[in-house]
SERO-4910 file (N, C-alpha, C, O; in steps of 0.05 Angstrom, whole numbers):
BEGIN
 pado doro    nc1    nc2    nc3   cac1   cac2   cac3    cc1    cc2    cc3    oc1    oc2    oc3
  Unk    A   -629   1813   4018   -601   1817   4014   -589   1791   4003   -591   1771   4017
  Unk    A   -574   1789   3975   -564   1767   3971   -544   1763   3993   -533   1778   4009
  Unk    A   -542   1731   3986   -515   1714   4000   -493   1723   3993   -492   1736   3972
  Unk    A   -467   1718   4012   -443   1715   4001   -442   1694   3999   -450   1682   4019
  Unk    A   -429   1674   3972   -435   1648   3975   -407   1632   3987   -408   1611   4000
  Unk    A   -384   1646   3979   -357   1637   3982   -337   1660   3992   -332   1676   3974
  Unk    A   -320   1665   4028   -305   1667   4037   -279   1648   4039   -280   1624   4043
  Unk    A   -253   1665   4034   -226   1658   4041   -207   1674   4060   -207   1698   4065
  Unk    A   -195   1660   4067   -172   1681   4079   -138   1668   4077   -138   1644   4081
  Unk    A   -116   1678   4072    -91   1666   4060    -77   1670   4091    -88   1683   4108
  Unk    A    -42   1650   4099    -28   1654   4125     -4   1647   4112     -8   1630   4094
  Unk    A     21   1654   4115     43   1643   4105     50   1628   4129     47   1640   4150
  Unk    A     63   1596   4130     67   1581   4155     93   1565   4136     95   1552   4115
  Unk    A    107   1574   4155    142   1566   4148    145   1534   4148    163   1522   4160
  Unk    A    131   1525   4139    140   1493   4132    128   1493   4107    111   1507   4096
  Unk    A    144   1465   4097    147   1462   4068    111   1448   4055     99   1433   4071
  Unk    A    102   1452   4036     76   1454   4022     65   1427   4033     44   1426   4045
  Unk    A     83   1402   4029     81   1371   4036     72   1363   4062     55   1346   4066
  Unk    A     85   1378   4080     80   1385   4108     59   1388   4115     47   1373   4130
  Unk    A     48   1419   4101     22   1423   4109      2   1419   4098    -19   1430   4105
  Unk    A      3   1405   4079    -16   1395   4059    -23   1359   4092    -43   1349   4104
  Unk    A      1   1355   4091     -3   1325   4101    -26   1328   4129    -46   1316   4135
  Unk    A    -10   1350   4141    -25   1356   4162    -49   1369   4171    -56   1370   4194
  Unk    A    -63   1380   4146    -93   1388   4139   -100   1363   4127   -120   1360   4142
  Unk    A   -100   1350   4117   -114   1330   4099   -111   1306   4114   -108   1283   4104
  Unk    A   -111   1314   4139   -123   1288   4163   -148   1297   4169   -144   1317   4182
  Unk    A   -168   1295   4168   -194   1301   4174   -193   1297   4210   -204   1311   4226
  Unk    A   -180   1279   4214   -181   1262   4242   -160   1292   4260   -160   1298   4284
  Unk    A   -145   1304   4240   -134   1322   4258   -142   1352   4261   -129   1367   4276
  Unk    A   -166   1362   4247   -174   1378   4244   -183   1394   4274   -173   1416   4280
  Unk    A   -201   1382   4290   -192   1390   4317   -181   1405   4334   -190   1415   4355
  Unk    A   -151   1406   4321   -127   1422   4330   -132   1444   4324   -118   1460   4336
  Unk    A   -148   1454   4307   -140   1481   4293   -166   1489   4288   -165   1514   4290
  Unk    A   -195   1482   4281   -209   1497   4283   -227   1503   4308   -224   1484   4324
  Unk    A   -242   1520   4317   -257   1531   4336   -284   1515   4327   -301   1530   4337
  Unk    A   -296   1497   4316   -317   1485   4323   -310   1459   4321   -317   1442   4338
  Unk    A   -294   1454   4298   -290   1423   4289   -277   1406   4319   -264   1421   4334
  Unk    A   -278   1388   4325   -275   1371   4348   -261   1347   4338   -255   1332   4356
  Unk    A   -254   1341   4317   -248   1313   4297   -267   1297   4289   -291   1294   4294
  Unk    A   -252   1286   4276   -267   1265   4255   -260   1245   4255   -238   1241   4266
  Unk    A   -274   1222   4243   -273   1192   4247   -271   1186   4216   -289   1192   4201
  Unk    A   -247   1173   4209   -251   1160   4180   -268   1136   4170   -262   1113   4176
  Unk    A   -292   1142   4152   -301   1114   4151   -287   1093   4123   -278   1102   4101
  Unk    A   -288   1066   4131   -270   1062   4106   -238   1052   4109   -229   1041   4129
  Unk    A   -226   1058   4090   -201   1052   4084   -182   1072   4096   -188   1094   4086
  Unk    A   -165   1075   4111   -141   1103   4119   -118   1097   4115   -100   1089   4130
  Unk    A   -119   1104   4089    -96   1104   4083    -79   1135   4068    -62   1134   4050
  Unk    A    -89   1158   4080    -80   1183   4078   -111   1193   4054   -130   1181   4044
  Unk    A   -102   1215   4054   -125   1222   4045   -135   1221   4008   -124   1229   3987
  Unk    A   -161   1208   4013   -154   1201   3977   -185   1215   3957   -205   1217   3971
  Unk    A   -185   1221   3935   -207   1233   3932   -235   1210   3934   -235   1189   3920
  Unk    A   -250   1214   3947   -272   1198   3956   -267   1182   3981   -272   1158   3987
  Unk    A   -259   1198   3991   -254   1188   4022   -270   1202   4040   -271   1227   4038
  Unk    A   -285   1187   4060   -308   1189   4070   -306   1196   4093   -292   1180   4105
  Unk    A   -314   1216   4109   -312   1217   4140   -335   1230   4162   -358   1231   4154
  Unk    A   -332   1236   4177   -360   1245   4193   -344   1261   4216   -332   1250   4235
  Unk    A   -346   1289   4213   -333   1305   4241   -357   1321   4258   -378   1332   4253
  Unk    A   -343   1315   4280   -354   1326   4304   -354   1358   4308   -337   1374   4301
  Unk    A   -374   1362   4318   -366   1396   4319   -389   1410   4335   -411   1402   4341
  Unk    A   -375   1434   4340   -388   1447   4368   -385   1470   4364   -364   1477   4353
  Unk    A   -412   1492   4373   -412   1513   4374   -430   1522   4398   -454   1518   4400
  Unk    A   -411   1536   4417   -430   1538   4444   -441   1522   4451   -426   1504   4442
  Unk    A   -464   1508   4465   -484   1488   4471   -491   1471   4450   -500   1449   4454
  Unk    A   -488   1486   4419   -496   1468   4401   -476   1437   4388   -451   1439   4389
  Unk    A   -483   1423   4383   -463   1393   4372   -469   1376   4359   -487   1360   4365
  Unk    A   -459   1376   4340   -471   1364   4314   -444   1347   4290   -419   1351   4288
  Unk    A   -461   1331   4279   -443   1310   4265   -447   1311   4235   -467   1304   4223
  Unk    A   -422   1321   4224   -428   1315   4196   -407   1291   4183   -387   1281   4193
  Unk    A   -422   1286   4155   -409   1264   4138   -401   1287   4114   -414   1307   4107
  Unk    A   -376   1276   4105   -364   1299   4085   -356   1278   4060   -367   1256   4062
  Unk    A   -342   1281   4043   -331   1266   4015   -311   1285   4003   -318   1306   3992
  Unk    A   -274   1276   4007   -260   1289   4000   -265   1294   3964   -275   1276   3950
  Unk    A   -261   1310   3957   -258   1316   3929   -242   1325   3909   -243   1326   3884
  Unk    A   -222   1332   3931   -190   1337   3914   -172   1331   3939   -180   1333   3962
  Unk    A   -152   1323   3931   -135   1304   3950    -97   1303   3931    -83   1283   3931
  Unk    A    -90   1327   3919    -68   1339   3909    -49   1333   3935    -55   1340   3958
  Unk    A    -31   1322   3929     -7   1329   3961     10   1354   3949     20   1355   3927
  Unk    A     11   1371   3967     30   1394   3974     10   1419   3949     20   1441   3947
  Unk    A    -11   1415   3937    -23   1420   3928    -48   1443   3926    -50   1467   3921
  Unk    A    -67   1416   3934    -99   1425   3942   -109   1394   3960   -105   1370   3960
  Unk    A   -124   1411   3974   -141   1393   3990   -167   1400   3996   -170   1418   4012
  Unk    A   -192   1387   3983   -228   1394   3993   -237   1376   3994   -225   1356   3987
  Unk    A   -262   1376   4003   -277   1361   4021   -309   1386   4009   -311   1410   4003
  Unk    A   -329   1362   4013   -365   1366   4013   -375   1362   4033   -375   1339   4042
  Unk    A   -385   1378   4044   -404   1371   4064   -433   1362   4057   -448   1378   4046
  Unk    A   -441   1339   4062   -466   1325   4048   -480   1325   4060   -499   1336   4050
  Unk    A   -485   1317   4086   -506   1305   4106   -492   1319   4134   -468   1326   4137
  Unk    A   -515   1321   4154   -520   1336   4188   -537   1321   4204   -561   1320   4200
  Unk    A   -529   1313   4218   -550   1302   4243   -538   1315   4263   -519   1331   4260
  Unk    A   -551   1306   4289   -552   1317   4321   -525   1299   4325   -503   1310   4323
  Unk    A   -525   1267   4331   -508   1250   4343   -500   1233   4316   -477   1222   4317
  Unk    A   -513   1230   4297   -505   1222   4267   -515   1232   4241   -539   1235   4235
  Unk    A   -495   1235   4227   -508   1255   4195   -533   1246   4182   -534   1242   4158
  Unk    A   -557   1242   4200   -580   1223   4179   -596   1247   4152   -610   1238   4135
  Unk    A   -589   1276   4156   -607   1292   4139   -587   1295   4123   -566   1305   4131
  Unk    A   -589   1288   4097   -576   1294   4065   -583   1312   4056   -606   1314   4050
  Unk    A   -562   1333   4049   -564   1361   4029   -537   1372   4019   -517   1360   4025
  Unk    A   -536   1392   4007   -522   1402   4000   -505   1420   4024   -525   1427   4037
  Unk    A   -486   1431   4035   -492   1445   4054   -463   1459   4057   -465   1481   4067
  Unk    A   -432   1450   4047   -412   1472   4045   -392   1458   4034   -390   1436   4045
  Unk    A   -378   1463   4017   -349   1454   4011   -321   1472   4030   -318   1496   4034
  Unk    A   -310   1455   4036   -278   1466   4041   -262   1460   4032   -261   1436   4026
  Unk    A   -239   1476   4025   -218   1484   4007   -196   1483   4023   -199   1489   4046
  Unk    A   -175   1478   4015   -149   1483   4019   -127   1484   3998   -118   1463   3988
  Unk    A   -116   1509   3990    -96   1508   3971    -66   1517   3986    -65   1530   4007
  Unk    A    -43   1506   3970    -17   1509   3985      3   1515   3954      7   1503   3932
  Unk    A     11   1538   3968     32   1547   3958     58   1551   3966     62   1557   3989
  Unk    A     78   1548   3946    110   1541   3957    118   1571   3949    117   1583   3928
  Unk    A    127   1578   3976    150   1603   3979    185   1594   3986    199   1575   3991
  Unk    A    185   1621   3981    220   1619   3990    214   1613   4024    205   1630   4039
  Unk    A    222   1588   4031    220   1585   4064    198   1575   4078    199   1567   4101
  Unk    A    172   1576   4060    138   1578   4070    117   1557   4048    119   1539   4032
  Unk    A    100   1572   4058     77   1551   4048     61   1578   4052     62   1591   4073
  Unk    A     47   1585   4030     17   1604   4037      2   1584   4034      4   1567   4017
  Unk    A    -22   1586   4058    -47   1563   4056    -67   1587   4060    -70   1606   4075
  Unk    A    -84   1569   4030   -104   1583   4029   -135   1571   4030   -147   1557   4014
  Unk    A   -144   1584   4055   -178   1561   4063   -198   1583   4050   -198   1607   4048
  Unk    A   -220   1556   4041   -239   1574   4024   -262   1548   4029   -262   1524   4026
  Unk    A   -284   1571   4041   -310   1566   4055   -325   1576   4026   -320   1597   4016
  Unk    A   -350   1551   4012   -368   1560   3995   -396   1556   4009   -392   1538   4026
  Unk    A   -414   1562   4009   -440   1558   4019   -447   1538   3996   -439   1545   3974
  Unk    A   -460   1518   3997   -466   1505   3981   -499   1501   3974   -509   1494   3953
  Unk    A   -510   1508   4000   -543   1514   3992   -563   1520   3976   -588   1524   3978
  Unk    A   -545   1521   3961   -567   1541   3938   -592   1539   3928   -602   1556   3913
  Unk    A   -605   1517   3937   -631   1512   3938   -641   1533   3956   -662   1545   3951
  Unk    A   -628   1537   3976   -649   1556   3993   -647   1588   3985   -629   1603   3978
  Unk    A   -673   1591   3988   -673   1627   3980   -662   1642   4000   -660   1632   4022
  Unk    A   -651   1670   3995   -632   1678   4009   -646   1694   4037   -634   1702   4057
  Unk    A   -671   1695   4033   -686   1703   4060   -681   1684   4084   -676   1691   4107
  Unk    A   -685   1656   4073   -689   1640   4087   -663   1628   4108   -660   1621   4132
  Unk    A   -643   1629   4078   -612   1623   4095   -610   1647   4105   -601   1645   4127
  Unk    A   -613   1662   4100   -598   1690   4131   -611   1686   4148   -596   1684   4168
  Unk    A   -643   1681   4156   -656   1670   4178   -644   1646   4197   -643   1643   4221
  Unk    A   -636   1633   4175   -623   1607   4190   -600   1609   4206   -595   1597   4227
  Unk    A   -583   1631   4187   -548   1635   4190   -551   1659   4216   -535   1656   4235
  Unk    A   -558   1666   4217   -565   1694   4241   -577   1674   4272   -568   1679   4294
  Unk    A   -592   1657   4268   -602   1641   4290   -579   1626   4293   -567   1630   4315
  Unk    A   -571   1610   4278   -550   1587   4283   -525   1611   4291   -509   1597   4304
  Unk    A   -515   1637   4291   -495   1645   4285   -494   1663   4306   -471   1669   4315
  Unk    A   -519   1676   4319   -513   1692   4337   -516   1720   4327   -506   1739   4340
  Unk    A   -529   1722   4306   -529   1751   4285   -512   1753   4266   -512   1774   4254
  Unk    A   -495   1733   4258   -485   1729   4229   -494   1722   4209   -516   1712   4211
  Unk    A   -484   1722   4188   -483   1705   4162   -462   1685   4164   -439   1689   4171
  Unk    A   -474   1665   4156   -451   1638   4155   -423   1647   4150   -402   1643   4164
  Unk    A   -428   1669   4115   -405   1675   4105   -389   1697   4126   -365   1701   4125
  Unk    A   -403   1707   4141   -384   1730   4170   -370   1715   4180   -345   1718   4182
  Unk    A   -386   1691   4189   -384   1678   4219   -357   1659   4206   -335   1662   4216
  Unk    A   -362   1643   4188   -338   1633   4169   -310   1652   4162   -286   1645   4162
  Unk    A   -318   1673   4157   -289   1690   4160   -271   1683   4192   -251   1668   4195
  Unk    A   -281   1694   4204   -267   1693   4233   -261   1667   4237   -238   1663   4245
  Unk    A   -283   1639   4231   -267   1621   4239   -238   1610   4214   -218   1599   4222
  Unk    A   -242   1615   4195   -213   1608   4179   -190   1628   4183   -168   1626   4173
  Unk    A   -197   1651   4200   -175   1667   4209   -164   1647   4237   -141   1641   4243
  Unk    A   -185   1640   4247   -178   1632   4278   -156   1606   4261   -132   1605   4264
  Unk    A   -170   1590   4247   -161   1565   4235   -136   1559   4226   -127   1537   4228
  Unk    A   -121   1587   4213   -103   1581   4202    -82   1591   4222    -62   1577   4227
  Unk    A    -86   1613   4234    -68   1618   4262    -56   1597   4282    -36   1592   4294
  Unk    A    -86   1588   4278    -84   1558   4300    -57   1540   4281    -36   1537   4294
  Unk    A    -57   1532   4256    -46   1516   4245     -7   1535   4247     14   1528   4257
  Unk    A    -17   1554   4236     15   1563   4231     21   1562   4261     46   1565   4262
  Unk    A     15   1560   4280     25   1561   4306     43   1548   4318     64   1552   4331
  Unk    A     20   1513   4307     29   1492   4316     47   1482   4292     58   1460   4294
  Unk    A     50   1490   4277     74   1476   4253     90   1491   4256    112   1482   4248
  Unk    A     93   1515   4266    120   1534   4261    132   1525   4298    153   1536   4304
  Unk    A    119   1507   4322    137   1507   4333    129   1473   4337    121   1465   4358
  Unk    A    132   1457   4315    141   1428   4320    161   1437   4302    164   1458   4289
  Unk    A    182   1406   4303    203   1408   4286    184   1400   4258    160   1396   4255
  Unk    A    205   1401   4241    199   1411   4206    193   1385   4196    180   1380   4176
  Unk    A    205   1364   4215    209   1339   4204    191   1317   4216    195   1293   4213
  Unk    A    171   1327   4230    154   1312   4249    123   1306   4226    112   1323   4212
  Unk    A    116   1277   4229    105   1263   4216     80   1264   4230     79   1261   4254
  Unk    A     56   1269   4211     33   1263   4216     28   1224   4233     36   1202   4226
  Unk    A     14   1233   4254      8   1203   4260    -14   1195   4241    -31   1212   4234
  Unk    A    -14   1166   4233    -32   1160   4213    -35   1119   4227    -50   1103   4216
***
């Protein structure tokens, strides 16, 4: 069965594009809002997020915990915001591969912001027998691309939650 290689899902969240662009494109705040990510550590320079800006997030799934290093790749304010996932270790990213890009696009409404997260599989070296083997063990009987739906549903809920009840005018700590 081929892969799905790339899942999205869209949320309208009533603050302005700048807002939530600022407040996704903390790697360090990511945490807040997704169901595995735990945060991230900037390596380098922090000075908001810039294209080639380097970081390593923590993350957890059930018993499992693992550390990746990522490389932003678009870094638009009020825009777009992505990130590569390059490298995976246990307690540090030491194995290098190809392994997922994330996306963030933002759109200005009357009142809102649609944010739109977009999960690509980036593997493509591996044959698709092999990644569903992988994605179903690691997943619990999923495909990455299943298991990835639900979490950018959980993700963005999480986000419109917490921005629609801070004030409008409340600043990312940096």
């Amino acid at each position: 069965m081929p892969r799905t290689m790339s899942v999205s899902d869209s949320i309208v969240v009533l603050a302005e594009p700048s807002l939530v662009y600022d407040r996704l494109s903390d790697p360090t705040e990511m945490g807040r809002w997704s169901p595995e990510n735990r945060g991230a550590k900037v390596l380098g320079q922090r000075r908001g997020a810039y294209v080639g800006m380097v970081f390593e997030g923590r993350n957890k799934r059930g018993a499992m915990r693992w550390t990746t290093r990522c490389t932003v790749t678009a870094a638009d304010p009020g825009e777009r915001f992505a990130f590569r996932v390059h490298a995976i270790g246990a307690k540090r990213p030491r194995l290098p591969g190809a392994i997922a890009t994330w996306e963030y696009r933002f759109e200005a409404l009357d009142g809102g912001t649609r944010v739109t997260e977009i999960w690509t599989d980036d593997r493509r070296a591996w044959p698709d027998f092999m990644a569903n083997a992988f994605d179903r063990a690691a997943t619990r009987g999923h495909t990455f691309a299943e298991f990835q739906r639900g979490n950018i549903r959980t993700t963005l809920q999480r986000l419109k939650a917490a921005l629609e009840a801070s004030p409008v005018d409340e600043a990312p700590q940096v």
